[in-house]
C-alpha positions as CSV (number, residue, x, y, z in Angstrom):
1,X,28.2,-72.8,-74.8
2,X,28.8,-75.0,-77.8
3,X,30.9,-72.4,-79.9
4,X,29.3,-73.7,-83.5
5,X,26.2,-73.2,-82.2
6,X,27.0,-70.2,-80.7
7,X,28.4,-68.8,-84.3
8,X,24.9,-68.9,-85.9
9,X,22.7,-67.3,-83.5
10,X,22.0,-63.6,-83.7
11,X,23.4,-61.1,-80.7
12,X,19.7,-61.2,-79.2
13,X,19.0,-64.5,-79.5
14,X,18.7,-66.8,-76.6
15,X,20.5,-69.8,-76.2
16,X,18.3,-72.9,-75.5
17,X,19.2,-76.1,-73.6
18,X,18.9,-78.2,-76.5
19,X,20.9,-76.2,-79.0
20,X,24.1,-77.0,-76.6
21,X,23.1,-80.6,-74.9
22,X,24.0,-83.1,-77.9
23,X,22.1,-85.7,-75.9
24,X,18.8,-83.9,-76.0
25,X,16.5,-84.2,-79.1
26,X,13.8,-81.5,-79.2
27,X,9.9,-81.7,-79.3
28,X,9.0,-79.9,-82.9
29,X,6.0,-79.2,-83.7
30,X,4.2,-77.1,-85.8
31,X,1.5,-74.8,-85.5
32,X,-0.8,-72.8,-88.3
33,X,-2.0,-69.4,-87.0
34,X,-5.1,-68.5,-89.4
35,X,-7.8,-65.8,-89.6
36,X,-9.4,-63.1,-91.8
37,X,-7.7,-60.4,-93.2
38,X,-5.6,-58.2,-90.8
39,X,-7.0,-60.2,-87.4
40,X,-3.4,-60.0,-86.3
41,X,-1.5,-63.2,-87.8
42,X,1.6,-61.2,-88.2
43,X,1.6,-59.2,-84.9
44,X,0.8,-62.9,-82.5
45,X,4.1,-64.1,-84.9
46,X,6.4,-61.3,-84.2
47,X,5.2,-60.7,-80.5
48,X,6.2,-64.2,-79.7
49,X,8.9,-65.1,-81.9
50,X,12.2,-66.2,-80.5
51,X,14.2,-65.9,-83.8
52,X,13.3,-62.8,-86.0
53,X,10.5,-63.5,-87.7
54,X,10.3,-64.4,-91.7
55,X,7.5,-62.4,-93.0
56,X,6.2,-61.8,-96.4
57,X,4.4,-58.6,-96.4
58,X,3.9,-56.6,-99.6
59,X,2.3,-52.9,-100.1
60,X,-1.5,-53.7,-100.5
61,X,-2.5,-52.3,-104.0
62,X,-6.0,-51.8,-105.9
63,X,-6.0,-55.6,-106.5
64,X,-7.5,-55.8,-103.1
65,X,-10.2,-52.8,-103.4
66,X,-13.9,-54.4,-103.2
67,X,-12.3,-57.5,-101.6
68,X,-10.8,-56.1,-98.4
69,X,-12.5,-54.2,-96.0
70,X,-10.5,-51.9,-93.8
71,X,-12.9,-50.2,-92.4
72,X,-11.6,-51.9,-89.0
73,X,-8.2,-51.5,-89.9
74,X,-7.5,-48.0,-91.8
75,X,-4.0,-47.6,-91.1
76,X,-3.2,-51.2,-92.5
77,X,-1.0,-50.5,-95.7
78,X,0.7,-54.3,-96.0
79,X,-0.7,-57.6,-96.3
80,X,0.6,-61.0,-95.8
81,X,0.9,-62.7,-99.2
82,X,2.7,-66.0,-98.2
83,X,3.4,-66.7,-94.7
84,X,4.2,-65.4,-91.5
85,X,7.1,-67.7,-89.9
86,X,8.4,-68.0,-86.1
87,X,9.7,-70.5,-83.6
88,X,8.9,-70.1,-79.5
89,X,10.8,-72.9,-77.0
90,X,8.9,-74.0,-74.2
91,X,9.3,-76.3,-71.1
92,X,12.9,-76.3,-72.8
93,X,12.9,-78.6,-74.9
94,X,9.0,-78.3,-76.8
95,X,9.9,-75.9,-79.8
96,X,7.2,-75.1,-81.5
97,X,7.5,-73.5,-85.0
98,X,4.4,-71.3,-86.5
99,X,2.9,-70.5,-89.3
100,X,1.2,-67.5,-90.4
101,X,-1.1,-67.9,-93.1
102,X,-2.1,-65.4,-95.7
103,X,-5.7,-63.5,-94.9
104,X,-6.5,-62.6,-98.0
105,X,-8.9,-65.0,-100.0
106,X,-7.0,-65.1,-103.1
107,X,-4.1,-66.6,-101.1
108,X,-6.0,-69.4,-99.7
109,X,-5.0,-71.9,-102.3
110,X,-1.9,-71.9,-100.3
111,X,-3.2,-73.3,-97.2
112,X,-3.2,-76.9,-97.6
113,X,0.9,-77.3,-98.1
114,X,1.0,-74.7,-94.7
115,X,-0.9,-77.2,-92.7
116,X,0.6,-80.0,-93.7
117,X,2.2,-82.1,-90.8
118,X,0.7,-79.1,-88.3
119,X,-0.2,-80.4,-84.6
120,X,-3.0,-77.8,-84.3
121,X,-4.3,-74.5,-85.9
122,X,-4.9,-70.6,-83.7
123,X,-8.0,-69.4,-85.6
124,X,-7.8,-65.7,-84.7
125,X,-11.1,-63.8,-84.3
126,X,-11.8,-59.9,-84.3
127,X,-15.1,-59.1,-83.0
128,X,-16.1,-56.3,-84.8
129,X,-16.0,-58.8,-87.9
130,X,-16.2,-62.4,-87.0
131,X,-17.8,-63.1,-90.3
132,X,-14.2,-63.1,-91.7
133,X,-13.1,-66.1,-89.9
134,X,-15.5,-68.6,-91.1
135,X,-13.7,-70.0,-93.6
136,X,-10.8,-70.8,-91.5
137,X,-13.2,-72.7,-88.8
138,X,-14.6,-74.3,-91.9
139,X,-11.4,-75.0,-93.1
140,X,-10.0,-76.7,-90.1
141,X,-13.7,-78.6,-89.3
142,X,-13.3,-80.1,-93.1
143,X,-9.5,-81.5,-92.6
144,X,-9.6,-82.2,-89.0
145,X,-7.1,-80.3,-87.4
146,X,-7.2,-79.4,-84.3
147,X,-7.8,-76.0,-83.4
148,X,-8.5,-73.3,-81.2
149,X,-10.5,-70.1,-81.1
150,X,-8.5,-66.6,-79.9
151,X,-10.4,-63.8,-80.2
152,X,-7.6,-60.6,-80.7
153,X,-8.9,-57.9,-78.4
154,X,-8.6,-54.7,-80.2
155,X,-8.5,-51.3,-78.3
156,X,-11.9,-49.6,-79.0
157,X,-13.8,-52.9,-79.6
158,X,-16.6,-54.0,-77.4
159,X,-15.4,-56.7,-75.1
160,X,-17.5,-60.2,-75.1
161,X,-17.5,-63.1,-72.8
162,X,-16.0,-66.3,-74.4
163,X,-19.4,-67.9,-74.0
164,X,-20.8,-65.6,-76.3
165,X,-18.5,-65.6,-79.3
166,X,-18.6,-69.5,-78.9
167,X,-22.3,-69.4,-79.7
168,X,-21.6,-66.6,-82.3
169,X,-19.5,-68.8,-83.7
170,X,-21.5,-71.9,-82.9
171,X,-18.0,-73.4,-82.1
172,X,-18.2,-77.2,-80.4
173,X,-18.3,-77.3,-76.8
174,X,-15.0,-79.2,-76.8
175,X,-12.7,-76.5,-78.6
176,X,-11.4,-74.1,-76.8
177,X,-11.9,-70.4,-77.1
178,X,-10.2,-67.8,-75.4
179,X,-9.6,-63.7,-75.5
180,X,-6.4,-62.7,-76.0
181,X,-3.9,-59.6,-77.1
182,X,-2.1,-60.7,-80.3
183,X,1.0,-57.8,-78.8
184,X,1.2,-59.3,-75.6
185,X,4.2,-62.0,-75.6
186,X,2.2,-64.0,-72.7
187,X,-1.0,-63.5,-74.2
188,X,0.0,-65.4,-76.8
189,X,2.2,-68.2,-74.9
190,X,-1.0,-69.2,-72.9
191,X,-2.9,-69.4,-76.1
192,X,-0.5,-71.8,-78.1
193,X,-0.6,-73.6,-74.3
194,X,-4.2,-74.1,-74.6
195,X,-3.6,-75.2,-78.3
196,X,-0.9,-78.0,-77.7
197,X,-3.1,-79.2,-74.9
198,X,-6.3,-79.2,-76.7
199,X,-4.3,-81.4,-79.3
200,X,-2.8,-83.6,-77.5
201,X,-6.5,-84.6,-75.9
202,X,-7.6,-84.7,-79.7
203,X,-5.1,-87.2,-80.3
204,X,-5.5,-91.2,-80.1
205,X,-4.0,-92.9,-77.6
């Protein structure tokens, strides 16, 4: 192992073959993970995240009363109020870094500097409220990007075939939509799969 590089990872980290092979250059791309308010940005982030995850959760506060509804999440007492950040290897040498974005609407002016120079967007669904990812499906039709629809199976939620939440959603027959468990690690590996793939289809020869 290449002892500087060695020096600046963490005790759990794990070494990959291009942090030692000077003669590799890796793959990086970068990938926006969006959705409503506590969908499960944060939890697809940390259940995948290679490195320990940069999050910027605060303590929610009245400022959110009559503008969040937890009525789906009781127990949620933090919010995101920048970004969610992580970085996943894959096939060795494709890194791909993410990029949580806030929920909450009056963090949405943020959004355009987080998905600038992304590959591809995860637009994370919950079915018990799929109202609240509109805007993000909006959002991503408007600028372009290439995205994907993952809808975050929560225990106690009635389960739906993809079929159906695509014509829910009225999402295009050529994006992608999938059901997924944001706390599963390969869950959420074949979902930003499906994502790089999808993207690299979207993009001109």
């Amino acid at each position: 192992m290449d002892s500087a590089v060695s020096e600046l990872l963490d005790d759990e980290e794990q070494v990959q073959a291009w942090q030692t092979d000077r003669t590799r250059a890796p793959i990086a791309t970068k990938i926006v993970i969006a959705g409503g308010f506590g969908v499960g940005k944060t939890t697809m982030v940390t259940a995948v995240s290679e490195i320990q995850p940069l999050q910027t959760e605060a303590l929610m506060t009245q400022a959110s009363e009559g503008t969040d509804d937890l009525t789906a999440t009781p127990d949620k007492t933090t919010t995101t109020v920048a970004m969610d950040f992580g970085r996943i290897t894959l096939d060795d040498d494709l890194v791909l870094y993410l990029f949580g974005t806030p929920g909450q609407q009056r963090f949405w002016f943020m959004w355009d500097d987080l998905v600038r120079g992304a590959i591809g967007a995860v637009v994370l669904a919950d079915t018990r409220r799929l109202s609240d990812c509109f805007a993000a499906l909006d959002y991503f039709e408007s600028c372009g990007l290439p995205y994907v629809v993952a809808v975050n199976h929560f225990e106690g939620s009635e389960e739906f075939e993809e079929a159906d939440v695509r014509e829910a959603l009225t999402v295009p027959p050529h994006v992608p939509v999938l059901i997924m468990d944001a706390r599963r690690r390969i869950s959420v590996i074949e979902t930003l799969l499906s994502l790089v793939g999808h993207a690299l289809d979207a993009t001109p020869a």
